[in-house]
BAVEXDREN-17901 format. One record per residue: residue number from 1; x, y, z of N, C-alpha, C in turn; residue in three letters. Coordinates in Angstrom, 1 decimal. Example, Ala and Ser with C-alpha at 12.3 -4.5 7.8 and 13.67 -1.06 7.14 Angstrom:
BAVEXDREN-17901
<num->1 | nX->13.2 | nY->-5.7 | nZ->7.8 | caX->12.3 | caY->-4.5 | caZ->7.8 | cX->13.2 | cY->-3.3 | cZ->7.8 | residuo->Ala> $
<num->2 | nX->12.8 | nY->-2.2 | nZ->7.1 | caX->13.7 | caY->-1.1 | caZ->7.1 | cX->12.9 | cY->0.0 | cZ->7.9 | residuo->Ser> $
//
This chain:
BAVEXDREN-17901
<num->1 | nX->37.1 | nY->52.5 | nZ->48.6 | caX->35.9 | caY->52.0 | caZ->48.0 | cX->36.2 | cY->50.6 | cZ->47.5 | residuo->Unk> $
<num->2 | nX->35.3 | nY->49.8 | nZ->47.4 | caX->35.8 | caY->48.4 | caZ->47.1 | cX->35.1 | cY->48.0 | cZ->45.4 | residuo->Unk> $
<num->3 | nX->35.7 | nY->47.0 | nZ->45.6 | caX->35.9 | caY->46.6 | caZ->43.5 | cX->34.6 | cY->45.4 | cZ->43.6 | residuo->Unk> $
<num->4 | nX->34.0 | nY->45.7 | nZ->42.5 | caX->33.1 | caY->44.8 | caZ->42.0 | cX->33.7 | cY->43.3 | cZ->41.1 | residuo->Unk> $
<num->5 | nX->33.8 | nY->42.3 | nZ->41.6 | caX->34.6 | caY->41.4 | caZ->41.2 | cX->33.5 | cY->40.0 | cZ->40.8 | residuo->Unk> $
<num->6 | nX->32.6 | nY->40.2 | nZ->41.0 | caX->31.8 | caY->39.2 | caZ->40.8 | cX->30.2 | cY->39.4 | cZ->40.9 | residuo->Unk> $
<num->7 | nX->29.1 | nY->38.9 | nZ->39.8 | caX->28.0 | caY->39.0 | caZ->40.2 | cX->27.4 | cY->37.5 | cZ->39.5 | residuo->Unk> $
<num->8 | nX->26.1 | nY->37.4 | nZ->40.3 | caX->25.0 | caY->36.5 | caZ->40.2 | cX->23.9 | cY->37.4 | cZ->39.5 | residuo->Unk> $
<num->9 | nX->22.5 | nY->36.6 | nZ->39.0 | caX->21.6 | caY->37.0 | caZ->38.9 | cX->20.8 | cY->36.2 | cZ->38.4 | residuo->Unk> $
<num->10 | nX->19.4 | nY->36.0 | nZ->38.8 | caX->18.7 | caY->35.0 | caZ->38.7 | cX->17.2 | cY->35.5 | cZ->38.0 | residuo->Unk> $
<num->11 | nX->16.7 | nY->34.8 | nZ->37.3 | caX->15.0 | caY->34.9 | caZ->37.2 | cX->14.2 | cY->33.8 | cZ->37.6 | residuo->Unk> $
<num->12 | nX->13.1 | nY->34.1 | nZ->37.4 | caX->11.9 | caY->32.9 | caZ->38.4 | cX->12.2 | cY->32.1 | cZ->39.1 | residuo->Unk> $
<num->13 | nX->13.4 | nY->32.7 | nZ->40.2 | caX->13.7 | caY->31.7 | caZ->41.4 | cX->14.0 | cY->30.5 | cZ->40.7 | residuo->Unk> $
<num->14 | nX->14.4 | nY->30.4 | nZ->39.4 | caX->15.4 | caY->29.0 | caZ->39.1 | cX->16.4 | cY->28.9 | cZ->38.3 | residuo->Unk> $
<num->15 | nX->16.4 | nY->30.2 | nZ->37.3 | caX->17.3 | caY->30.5 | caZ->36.2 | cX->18.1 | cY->31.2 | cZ->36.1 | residuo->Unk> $
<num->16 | nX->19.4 | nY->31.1 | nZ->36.1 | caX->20.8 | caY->31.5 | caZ->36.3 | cX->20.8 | cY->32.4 | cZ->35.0 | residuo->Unk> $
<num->17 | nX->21.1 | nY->33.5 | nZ->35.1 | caX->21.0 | caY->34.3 | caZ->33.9 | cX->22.3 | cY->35.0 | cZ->33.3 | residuo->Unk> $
<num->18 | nX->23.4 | nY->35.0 | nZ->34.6 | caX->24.8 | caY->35.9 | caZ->34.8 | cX->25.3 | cY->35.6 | cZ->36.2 | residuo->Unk> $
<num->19 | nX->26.3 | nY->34.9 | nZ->35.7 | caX->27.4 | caY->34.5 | caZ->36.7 | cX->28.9 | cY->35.0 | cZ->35.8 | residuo->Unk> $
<num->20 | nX->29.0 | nY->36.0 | nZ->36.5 | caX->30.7 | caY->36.3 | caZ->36.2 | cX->31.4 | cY->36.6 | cZ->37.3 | residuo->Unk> $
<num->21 | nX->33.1 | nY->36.2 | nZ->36.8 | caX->33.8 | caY->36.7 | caZ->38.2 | cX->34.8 | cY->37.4 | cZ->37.1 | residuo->Unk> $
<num->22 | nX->35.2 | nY->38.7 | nZ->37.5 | caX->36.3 | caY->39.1 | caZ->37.3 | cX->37.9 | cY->38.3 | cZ->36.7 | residuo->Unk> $
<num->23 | nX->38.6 | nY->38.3 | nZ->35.7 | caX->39.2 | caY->37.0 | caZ->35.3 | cX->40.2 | cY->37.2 | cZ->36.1 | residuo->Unk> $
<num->24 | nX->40.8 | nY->38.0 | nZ->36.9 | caX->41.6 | caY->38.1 | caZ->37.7 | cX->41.4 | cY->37.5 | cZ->38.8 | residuo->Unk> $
<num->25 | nX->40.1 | nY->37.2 | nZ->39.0 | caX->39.7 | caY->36.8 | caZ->40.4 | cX->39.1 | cY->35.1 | cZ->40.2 | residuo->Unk> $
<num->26 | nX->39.3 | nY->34.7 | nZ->39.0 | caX->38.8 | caY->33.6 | caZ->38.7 | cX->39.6 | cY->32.5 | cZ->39.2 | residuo->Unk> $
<num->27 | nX->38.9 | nY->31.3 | nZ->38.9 | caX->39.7 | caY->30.1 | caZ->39.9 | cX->40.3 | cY->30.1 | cZ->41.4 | residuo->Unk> $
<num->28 | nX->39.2 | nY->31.0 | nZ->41.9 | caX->39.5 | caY->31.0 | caZ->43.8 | cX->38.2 | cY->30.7 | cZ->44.1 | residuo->Unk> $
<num->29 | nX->37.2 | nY->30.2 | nZ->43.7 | caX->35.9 | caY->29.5 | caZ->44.1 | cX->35.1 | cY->30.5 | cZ->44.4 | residuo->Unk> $
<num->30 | nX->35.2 | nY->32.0 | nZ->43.7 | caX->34.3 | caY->32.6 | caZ->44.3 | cX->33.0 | cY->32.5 | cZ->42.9 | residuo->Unk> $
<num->31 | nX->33.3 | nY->32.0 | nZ->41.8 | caX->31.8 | caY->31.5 | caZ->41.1 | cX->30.8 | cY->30.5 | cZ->41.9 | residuo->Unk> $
<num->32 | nX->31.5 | nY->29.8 | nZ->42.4 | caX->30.5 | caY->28.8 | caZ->43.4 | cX->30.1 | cY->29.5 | cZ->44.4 | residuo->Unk> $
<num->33 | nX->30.8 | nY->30.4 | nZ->44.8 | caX->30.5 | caY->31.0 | caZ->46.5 | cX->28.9 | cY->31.8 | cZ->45.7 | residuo->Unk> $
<num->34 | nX->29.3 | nY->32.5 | nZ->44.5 | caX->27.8 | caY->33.0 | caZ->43.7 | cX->27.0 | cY->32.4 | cZ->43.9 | residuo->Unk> $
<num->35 | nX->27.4 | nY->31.1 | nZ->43.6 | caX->26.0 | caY->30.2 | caZ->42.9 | cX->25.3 | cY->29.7 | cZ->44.5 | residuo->Unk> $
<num->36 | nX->26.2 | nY->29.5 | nZ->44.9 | caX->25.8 | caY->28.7 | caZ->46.1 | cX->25.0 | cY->29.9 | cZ->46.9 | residuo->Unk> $
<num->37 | nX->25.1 | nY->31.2 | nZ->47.1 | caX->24.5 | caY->31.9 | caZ->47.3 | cX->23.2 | cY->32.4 | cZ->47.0 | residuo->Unk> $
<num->38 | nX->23.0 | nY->32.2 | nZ->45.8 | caX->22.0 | caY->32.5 | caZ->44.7 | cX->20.9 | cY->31.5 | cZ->45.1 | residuo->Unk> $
<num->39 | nX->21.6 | nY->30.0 | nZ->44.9 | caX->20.7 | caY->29.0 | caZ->45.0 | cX->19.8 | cY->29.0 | cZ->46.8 | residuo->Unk> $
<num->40 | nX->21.0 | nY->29.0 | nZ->47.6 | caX->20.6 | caY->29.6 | caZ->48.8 | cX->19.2 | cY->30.4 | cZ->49.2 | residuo->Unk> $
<num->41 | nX->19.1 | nY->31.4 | nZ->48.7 | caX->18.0 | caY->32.7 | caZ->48.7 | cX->17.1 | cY->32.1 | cZ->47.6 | residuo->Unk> $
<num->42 | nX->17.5 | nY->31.6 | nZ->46.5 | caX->15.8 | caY->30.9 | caZ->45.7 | cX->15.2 | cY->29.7 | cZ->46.4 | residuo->Unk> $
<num->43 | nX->15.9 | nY->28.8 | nZ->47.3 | caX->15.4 | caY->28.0 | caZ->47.8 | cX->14.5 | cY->28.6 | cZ->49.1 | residuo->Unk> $
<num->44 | nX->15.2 | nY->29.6 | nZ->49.7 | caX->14.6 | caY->30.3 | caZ->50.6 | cX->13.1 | cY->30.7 | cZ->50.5 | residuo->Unk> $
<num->45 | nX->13.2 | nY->31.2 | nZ->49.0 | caX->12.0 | caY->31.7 | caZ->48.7 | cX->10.9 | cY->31.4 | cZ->48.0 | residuo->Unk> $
<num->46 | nX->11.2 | nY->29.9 | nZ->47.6 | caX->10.1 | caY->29.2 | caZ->46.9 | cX->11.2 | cY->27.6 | cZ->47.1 | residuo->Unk> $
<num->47 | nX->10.9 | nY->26.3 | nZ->46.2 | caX->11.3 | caY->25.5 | caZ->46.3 | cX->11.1 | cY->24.7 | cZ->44.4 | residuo->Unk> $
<num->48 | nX->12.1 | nY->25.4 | nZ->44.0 | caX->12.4 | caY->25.0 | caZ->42.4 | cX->13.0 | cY->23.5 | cZ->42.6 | residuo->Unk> $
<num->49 | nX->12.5 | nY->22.9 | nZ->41.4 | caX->12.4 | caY->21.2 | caZ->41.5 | cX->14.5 | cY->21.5 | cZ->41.1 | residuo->Unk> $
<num->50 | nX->14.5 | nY->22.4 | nZ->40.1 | caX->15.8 | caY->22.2 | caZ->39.4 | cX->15.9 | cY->23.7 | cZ->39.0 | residuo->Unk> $
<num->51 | nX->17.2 | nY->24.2 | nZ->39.0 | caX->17.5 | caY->25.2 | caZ->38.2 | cX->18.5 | cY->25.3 | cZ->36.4 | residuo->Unk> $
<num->52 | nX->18.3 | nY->26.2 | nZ->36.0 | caX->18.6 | caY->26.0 | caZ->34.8 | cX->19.8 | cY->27.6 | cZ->34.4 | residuo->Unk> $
<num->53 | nX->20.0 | nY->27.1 | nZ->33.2 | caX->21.2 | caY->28.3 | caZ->33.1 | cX->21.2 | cY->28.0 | cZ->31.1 | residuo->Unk> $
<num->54 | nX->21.6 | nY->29.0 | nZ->30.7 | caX->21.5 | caY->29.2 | caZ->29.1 | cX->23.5 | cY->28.9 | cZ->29.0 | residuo->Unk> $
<num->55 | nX->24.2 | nY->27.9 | nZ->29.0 | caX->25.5 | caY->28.6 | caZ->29.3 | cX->26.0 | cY->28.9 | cZ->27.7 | residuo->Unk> $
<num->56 | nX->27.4 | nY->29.5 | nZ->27.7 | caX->28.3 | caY->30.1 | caZ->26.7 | cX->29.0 | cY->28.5 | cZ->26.4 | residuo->Unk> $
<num->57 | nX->29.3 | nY->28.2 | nZ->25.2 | caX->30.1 | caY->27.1 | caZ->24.8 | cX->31.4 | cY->26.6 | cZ->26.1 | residuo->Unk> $
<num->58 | nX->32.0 | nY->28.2 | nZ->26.1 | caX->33.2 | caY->28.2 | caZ->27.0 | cX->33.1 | cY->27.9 | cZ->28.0 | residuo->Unk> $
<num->59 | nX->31.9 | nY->27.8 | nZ->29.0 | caX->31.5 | caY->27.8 | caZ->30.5 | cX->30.6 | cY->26.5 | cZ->30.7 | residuo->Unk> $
<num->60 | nX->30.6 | nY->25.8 | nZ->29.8 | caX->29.8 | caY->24.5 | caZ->30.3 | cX->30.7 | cY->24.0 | cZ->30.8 | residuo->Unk> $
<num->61 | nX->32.3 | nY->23.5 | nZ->30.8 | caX->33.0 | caY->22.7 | caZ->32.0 | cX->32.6 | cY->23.3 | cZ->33.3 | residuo->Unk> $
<num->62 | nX->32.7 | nY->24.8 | nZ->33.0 | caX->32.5 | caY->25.3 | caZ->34.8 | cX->31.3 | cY->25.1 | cZ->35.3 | residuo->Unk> $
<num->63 | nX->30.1 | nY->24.5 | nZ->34.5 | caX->28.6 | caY->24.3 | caZ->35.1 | cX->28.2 | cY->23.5 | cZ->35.1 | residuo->Unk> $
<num->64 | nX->29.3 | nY->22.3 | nZ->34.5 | caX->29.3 | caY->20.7 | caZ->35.1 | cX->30.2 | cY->20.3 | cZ->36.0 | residuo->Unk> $
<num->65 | nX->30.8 | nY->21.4 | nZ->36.1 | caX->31.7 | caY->20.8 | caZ->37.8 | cX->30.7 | cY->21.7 | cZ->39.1 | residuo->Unk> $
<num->66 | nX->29.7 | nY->22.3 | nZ->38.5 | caX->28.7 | caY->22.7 | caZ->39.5 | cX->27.8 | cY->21.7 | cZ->39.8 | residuo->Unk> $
<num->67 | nX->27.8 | nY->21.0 | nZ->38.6 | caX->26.6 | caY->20.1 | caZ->39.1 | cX->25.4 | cY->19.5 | cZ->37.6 | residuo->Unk> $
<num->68 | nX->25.8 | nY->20.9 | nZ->36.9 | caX->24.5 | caY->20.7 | caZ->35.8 | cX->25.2 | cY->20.4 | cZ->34.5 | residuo->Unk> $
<num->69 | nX->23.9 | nY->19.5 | nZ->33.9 | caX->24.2 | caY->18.3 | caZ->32.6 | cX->23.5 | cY->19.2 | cZ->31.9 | residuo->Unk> $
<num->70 | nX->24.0 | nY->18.8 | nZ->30.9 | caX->23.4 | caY->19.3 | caZ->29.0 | cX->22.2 | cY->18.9 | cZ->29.3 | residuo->Unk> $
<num->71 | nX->20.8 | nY->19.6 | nZ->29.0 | caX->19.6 | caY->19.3 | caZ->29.0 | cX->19.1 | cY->19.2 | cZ->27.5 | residuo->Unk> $
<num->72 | nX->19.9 | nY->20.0 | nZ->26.5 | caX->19.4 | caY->20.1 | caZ->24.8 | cX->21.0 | cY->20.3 | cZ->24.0 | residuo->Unk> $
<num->73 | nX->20.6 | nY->20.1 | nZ->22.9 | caX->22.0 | caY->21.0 | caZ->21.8 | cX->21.5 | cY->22.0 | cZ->22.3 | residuo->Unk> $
<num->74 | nX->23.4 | nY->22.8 | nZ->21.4 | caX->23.3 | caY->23.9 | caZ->21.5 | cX->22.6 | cY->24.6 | cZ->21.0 | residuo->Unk> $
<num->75 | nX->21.9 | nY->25.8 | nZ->21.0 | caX->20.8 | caY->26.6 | caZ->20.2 | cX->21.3 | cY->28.0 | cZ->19.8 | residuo->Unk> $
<num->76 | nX->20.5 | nY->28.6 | nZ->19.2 | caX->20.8 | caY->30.1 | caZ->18.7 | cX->19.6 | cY->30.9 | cZ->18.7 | residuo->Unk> $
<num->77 | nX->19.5 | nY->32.1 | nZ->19.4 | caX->18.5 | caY->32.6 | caZ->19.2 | cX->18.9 | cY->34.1 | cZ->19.2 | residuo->Unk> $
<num->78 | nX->18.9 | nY->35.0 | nZ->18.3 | caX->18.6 | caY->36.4 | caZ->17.9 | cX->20.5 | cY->36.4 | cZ->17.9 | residuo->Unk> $
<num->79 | nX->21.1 | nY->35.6 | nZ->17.3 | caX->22.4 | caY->35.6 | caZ->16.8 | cX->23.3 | cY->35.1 | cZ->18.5 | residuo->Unk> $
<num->80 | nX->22.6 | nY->34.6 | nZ->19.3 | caX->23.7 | caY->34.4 | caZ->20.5 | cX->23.1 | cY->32.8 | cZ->20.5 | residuo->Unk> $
<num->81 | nX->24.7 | nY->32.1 | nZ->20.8 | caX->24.6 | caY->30.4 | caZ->21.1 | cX->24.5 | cY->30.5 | cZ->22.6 | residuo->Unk> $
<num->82 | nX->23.9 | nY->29.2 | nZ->22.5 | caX->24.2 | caY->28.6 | caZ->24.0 | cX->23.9 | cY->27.3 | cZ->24.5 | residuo->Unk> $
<num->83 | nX->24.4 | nY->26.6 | nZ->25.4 | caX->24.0 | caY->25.5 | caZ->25.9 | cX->22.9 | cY->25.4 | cZ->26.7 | residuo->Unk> $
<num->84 | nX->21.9 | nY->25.0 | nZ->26.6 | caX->21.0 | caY->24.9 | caZ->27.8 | cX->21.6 | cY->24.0 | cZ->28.4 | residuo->Unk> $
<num->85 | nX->21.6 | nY->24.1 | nZ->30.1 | caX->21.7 | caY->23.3 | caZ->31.1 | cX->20.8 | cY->23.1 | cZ->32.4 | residuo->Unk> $
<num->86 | nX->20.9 | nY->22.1 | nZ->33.0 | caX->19.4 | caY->22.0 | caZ->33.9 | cX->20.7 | cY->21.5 | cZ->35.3 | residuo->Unk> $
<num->87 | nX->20.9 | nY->21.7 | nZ->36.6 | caX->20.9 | caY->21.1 | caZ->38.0 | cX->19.4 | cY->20.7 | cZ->38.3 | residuo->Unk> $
<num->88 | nX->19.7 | nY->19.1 | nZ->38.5 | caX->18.7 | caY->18.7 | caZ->39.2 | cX->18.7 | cY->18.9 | cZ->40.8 | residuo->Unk> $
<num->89 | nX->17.3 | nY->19.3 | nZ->41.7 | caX->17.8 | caY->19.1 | caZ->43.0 | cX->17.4 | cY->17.8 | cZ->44.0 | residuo->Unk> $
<num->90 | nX->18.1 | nY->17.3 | nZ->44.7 | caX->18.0 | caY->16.3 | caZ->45.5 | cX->16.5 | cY->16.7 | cZ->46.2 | residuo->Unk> $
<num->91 | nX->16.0 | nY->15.6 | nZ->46.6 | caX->14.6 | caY->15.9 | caZ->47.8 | cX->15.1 | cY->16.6 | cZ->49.0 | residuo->Unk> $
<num->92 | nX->16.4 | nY->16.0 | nZ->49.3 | caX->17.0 | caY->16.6 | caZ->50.5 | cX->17.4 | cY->18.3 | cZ->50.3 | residuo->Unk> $
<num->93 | nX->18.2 | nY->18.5 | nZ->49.5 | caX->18.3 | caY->19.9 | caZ->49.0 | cX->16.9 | cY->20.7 | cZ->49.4 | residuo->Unk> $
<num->94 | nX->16.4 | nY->20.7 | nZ->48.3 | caX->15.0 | caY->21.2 | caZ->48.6 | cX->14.1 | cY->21.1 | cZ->49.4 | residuo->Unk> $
<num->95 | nX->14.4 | nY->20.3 | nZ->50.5 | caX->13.7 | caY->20.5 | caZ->51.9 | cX->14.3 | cY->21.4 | cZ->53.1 | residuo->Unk> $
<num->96 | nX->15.5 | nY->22.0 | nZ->52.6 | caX->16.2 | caY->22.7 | caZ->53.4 | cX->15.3 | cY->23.7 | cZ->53.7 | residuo->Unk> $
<num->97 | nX->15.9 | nY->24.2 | nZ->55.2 | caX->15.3 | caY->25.5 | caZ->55.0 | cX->15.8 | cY->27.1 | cZ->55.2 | residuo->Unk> $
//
């Protein structure tokens, strides 16, 4: 039977909600292989200008070497922080098909 080592998950085809990999399994590119996946199938299925992500303090280096900038301070809502972050997408990006 095989091991669950990583998941994605998305809302309204633009918002990154949960990206984890296993910490064993971390730093072999399979959080990108996520994301890139993810983004993949929401572009497929609508065409979001930009996607966004709430990240953890600890995980904003990993979602600016993805691509996405600080959009606000950090915030707090119902006792959890987070950074909001935004990826902008190219015209080209989003004309894929």
């Amino acid at each position: 039977m095989g091991e669950i080592v990583g998941v994605v998950g998305m809302r309204d085809g633009s918002h990154v909600y949960h990206l984890f990999v296993a910490e064993e399994h971390q730093g072999r590119g399979l959080g990108r292989v996520l994301r890139e996946h993810a983004k993949a199938e929401c572009l497929r299925r609508g065409r979001p200008a930009a996607f966004t992500v709430n990240s953890s303090r600890g995980a904003v280096p990993i979602y600016e070497r993805f691509g996405f900038r600080i959009a606000a301070p950090e915030q707090e809502v119902e006792g959890v922080r987070f950074v909001p972050m935004r990826l902008e997408l190219t015209s080209r990006e989003n004309s894929r098909e």
